[in-house]
N, C-alpha and C positions, 0 to 999 in steps of 0.2 A: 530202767534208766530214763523213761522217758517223762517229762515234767506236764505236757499235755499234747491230745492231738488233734484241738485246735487248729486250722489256718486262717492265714488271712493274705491272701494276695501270693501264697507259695508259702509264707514262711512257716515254719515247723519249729517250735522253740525244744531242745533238748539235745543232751550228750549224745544219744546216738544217731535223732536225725539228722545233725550236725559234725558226724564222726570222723570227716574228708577233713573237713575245712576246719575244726578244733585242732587236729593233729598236725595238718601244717601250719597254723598259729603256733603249737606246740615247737616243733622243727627251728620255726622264727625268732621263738625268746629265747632257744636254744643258740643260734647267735648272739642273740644282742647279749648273753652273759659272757659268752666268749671274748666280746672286745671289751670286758673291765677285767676277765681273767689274766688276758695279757700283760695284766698292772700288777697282777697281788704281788709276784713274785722278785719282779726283776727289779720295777720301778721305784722302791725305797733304798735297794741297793744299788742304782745306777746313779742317785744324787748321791749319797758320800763318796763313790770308789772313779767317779767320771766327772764329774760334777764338782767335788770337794765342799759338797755343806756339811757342814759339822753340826748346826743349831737345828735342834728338832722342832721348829714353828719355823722357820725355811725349807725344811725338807718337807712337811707336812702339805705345802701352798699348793704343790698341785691338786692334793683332795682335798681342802679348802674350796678351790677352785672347782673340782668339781662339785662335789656336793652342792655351792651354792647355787651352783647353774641349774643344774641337773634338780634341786628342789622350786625352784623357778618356773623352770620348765614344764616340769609333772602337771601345776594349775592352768598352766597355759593348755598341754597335750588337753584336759581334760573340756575346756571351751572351747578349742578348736575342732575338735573330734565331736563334739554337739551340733557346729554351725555350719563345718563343710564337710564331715564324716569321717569314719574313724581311718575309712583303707590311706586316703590323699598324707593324712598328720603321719602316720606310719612309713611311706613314701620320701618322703621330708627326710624324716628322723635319720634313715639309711644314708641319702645323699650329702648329711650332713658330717655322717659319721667314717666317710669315705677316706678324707684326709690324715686321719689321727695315726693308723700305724705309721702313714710316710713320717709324718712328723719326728714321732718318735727315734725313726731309725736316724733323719738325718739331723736333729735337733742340737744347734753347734751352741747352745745356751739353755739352762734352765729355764726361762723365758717362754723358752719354745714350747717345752715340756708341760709348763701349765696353761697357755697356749691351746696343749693341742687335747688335756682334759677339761677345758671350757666347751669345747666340739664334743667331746666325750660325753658330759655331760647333758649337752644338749642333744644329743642323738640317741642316751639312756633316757631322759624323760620322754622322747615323741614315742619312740620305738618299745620301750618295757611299759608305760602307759597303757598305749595302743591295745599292744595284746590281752592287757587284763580286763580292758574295757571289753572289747570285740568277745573274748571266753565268758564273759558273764551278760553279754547279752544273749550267744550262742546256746546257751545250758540252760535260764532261767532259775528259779529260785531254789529247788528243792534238791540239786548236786552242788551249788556253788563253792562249798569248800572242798569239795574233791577237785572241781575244777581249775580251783584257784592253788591248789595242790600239784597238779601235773603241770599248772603255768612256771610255779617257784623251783620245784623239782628239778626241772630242763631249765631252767637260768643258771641257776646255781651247780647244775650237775658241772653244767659249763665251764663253768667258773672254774668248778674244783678241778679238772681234768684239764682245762687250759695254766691253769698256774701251776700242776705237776709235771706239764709237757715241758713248759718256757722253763721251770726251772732245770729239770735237765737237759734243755738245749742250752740255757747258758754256764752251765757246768761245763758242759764239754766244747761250746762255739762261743761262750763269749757273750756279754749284756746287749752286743747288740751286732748285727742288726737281725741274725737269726730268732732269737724267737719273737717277733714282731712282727713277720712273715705270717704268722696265723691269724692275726689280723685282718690285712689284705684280704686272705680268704673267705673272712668271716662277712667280713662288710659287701663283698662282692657278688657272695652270695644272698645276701639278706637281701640288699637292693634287688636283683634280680628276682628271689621268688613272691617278695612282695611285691611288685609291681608286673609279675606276668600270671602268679596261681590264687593270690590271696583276694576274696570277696568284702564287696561292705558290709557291717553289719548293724547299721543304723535302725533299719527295718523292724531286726525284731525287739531293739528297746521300747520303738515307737507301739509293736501289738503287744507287749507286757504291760506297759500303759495303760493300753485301753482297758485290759484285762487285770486293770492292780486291785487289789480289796479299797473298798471304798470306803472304811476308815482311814486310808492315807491322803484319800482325795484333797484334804482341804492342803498340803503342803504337794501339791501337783504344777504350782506356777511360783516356785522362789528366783528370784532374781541372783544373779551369781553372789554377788556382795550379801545376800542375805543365807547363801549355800555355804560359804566363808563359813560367816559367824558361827550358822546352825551346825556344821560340821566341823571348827577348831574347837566353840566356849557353848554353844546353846546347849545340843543332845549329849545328855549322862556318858552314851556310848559311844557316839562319837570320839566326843573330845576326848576317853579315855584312851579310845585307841591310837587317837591323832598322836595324846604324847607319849605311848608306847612304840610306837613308830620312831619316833625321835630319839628315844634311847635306846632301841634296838640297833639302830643304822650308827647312832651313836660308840657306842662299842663295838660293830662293825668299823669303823672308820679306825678306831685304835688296833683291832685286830690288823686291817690293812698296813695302817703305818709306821707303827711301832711294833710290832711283834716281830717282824724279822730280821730291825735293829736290835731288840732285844737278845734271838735268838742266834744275829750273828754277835755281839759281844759276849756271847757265853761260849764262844768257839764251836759252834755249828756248823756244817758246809751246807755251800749254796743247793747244792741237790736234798739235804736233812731241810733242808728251810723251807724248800722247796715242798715236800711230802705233807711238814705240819700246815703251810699256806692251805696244802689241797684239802688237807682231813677234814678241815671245818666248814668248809663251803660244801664238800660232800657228801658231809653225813648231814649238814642242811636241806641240801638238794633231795638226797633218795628219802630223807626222814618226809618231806612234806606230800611224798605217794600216800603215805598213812595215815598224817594226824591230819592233811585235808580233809578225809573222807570219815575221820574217827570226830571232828570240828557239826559234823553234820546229824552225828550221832548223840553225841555227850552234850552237845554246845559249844559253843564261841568263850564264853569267861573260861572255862575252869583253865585249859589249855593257854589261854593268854598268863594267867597269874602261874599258873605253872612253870608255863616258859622263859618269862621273865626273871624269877627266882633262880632255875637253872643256869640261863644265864649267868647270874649272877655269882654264883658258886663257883661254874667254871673258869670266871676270870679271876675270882681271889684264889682259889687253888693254882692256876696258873704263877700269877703273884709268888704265892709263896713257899715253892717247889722249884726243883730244877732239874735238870736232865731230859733228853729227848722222849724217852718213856712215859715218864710223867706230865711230859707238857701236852704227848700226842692223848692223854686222858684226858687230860683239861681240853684242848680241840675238842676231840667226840662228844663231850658233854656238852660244850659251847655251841657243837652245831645242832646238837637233840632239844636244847631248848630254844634255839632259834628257830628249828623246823616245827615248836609247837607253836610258836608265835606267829611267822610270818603269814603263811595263807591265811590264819584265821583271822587276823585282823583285818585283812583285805576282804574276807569274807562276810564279816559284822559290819562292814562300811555297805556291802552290797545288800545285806535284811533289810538295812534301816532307809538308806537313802531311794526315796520314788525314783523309777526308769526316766522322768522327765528330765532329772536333775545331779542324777546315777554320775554320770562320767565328771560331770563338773565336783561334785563330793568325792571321788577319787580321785581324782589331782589335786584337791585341797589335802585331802589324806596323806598320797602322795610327797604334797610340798613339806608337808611338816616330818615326814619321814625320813627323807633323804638331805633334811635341813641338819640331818642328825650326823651326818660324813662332817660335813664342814665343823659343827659344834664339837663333836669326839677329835677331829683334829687338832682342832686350836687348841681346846682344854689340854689334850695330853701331850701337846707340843709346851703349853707354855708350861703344868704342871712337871716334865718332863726335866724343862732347860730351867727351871726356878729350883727342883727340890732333886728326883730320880725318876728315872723311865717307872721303877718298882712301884714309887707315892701315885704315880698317873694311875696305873692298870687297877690298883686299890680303890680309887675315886671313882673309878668307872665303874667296876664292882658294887660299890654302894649308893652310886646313881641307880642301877638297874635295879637293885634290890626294892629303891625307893617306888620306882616304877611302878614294879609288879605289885607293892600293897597300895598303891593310888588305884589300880583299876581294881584290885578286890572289893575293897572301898566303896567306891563310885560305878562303877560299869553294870547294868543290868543284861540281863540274857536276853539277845539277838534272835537266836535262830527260832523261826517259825515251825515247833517241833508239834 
């Protein structure tokens, strides 16, 4: 496991000299998935049945709302974690994110609601940033998608098990204000073990630096606005992954907001909605234990276009099937190609981009990732309210697919095999 044994000043770069403090970063994103799992389940159904929106691009605004903050944010997590360190931005991210279950529970206006996913979102970009930064400076080069594999795995396990709890707590208690209670616990602990157990981890971007092949030397001093460009439009693989990113999170934000108005107009109950919410997020989650670490083996493309196309199949099967069975096949499949997708992509942003400029290229990554909530919103809000929920999940479908032959196309092999 170990990447070398090197020091410089104490630091030891690698997965197992690092093995304390990776796992309770692990521990940590393991909350911060928990406070958007709290959303999958309850919060599309608590705007029509509390709320009374009927129009699917009003019901959507809250992850509009997030999404846009929350991809905002990610560019910022990523300069601020450069100039003042990553633990302080992490710190931030928690306290921000304090407010949003109260919100929720007492929220006597939709208003409130999106409200209180503009907090949300800004507490998802400091805090899920944070940690991806901090696990790929901890590990160093030659684990990083396995690394970036146990990060996504525990966010998303999160997710999936906090959106199977909530839904059947409000099966049996009601949209509110019990399952938003996990909440509370979630953020209270975050705050607390990041700011009493969690270290900086600036130190060892700064000796992988020292220590980078000197073929990259000459892109060692980009200015942010020049880490932008080089990381949305300049590098082949970059950019490919940037707008793989956008259509992954993209059809993520349709899974969130429309699927369980879909699944409740086809007479589902809230606990069935509740199960298909979880399937996908965690067969995402436990799926990225593996193709992290298979990312490091095979490479970064094949799994990307793979994943992508998967994707893609799983939501026009969705589309055009029905019944509980058959959807929870389309889930499993939706999160199998999302789980080849997401670490690796994260992991090819981490080849390419030098340790100078590492964290600022991942929140540009980031930004255009999570740009992808708000985008898959509005599109299958407004595709939604102009034609059928059915025309949206299809368009998405064939966005993805588009996706996945753009980076076959364009993207060259990342990993330093």
């Amino acid at each position: 496991m170990n990447v070398t044994t090197k020091t410089n000043g104490g630091v030891r770069p690698g997965l197992r000299e690092n093995l304390a403090q990776f796992s309770l970063l692990v521990a940590v994103n393991a909350l911060v998935g928990g406070m958007i799992g709290q959303e999958r389940t309850v919060l599309p159904l608590l705007a029509e049945e509390e709320f009374g929106l009927t129009a699917f691009t009003a019901t959507f605004t809250f992850i509009i709302a997030f999404g846009t903050v929350k991809a905002a944010t990610n560019f910022f997590a990523g300069t601020l974690s450069d100039r003042y360190g990553r633990r302080p931005v992490l710190v931030a991210g928690w306290l921000i994110g304090l407010p949003v279950p109260l919100l929720l529970i007492w929220a006597p206006t939709w208003e409130w609601v999106v409200f209180a996913n503009v907090l949300l979102g800004v507490n998802q970009g400091l805090t899920w940033s944070t940690t991806v930064i901090m696990k790929i400076d901890l590990v160093g080069p030659a684990r990083r998608g396995f690394a970036m594999g146990l990060n996504e795995a525990a966010g998303y396990g999160a997710v999936a098990l906090t959106a199977l709890v909530t839904g059947y707590i409000a099966q049996h208690a009601g949209l509110r204000p019990e399952p938003f209670l996990l909440g509370i616990a979630y953020a209270a602990l975050g705050l607390g073990i990041s700011t009493i157990f969690v270290r900086e981890t600036r130190d060892h971007a700064r000796y992988e630096a020292a220590n980078h092949p000197t073929e990259r030397s000459e892109r060692d001093g980009l200015s942010t606005r020049q880490v932008f460009i080089f990381t949305s439009f300049g590098d082949r693989a970059l950019s490919s992954c940037s707008q793989a990113g956008l259509v992954n999170n993209l059809n993520d934000g349709l899974a969130w907001g429309l699927f369980p108005i879909f699944f409740v107009d086809a007479g589902l109950s809230v606990g069935r909605i509740g199960v298909l919410a979880a399937l996908y997020p965690a067969v995402w989650g436990l799926g990225q234990l593996y193709t992290g670490g298979l990312s490091d083996r095979i490479g970064r493309k094949p799994l990307i276009v793979a994943g992508m196309l998967t994707q893609a199949g799983a939501i026009g099967w969705i589309a055009a099937t029905s019944g509980f069975a058959t959807w929870a096949l389309g889930a499993i499949a939706l999160g199998a190609g999302t789980a080849m997708v997401y670490p690796t992509l994260l992991a090819a942003i981490g080849d390419v981009a030098h340790p100078t400029w590492r964290a600022r290229s991942v929140g540009v990554y980031r930004l255009w990732r999570d740009a992808g909530f708000a985008v898959g919103a509005l599109l299958a809000g407004i595709l939604a309210d102009l034609l059928s929920i059915t025309a949206a999940i299809w368009a998405v479908a064939a966005l993805t697919a588009v996706s996945g032959f753009v980076v076959a196309a364009r993207m060259y092999e990342t990993h330093p095999r």
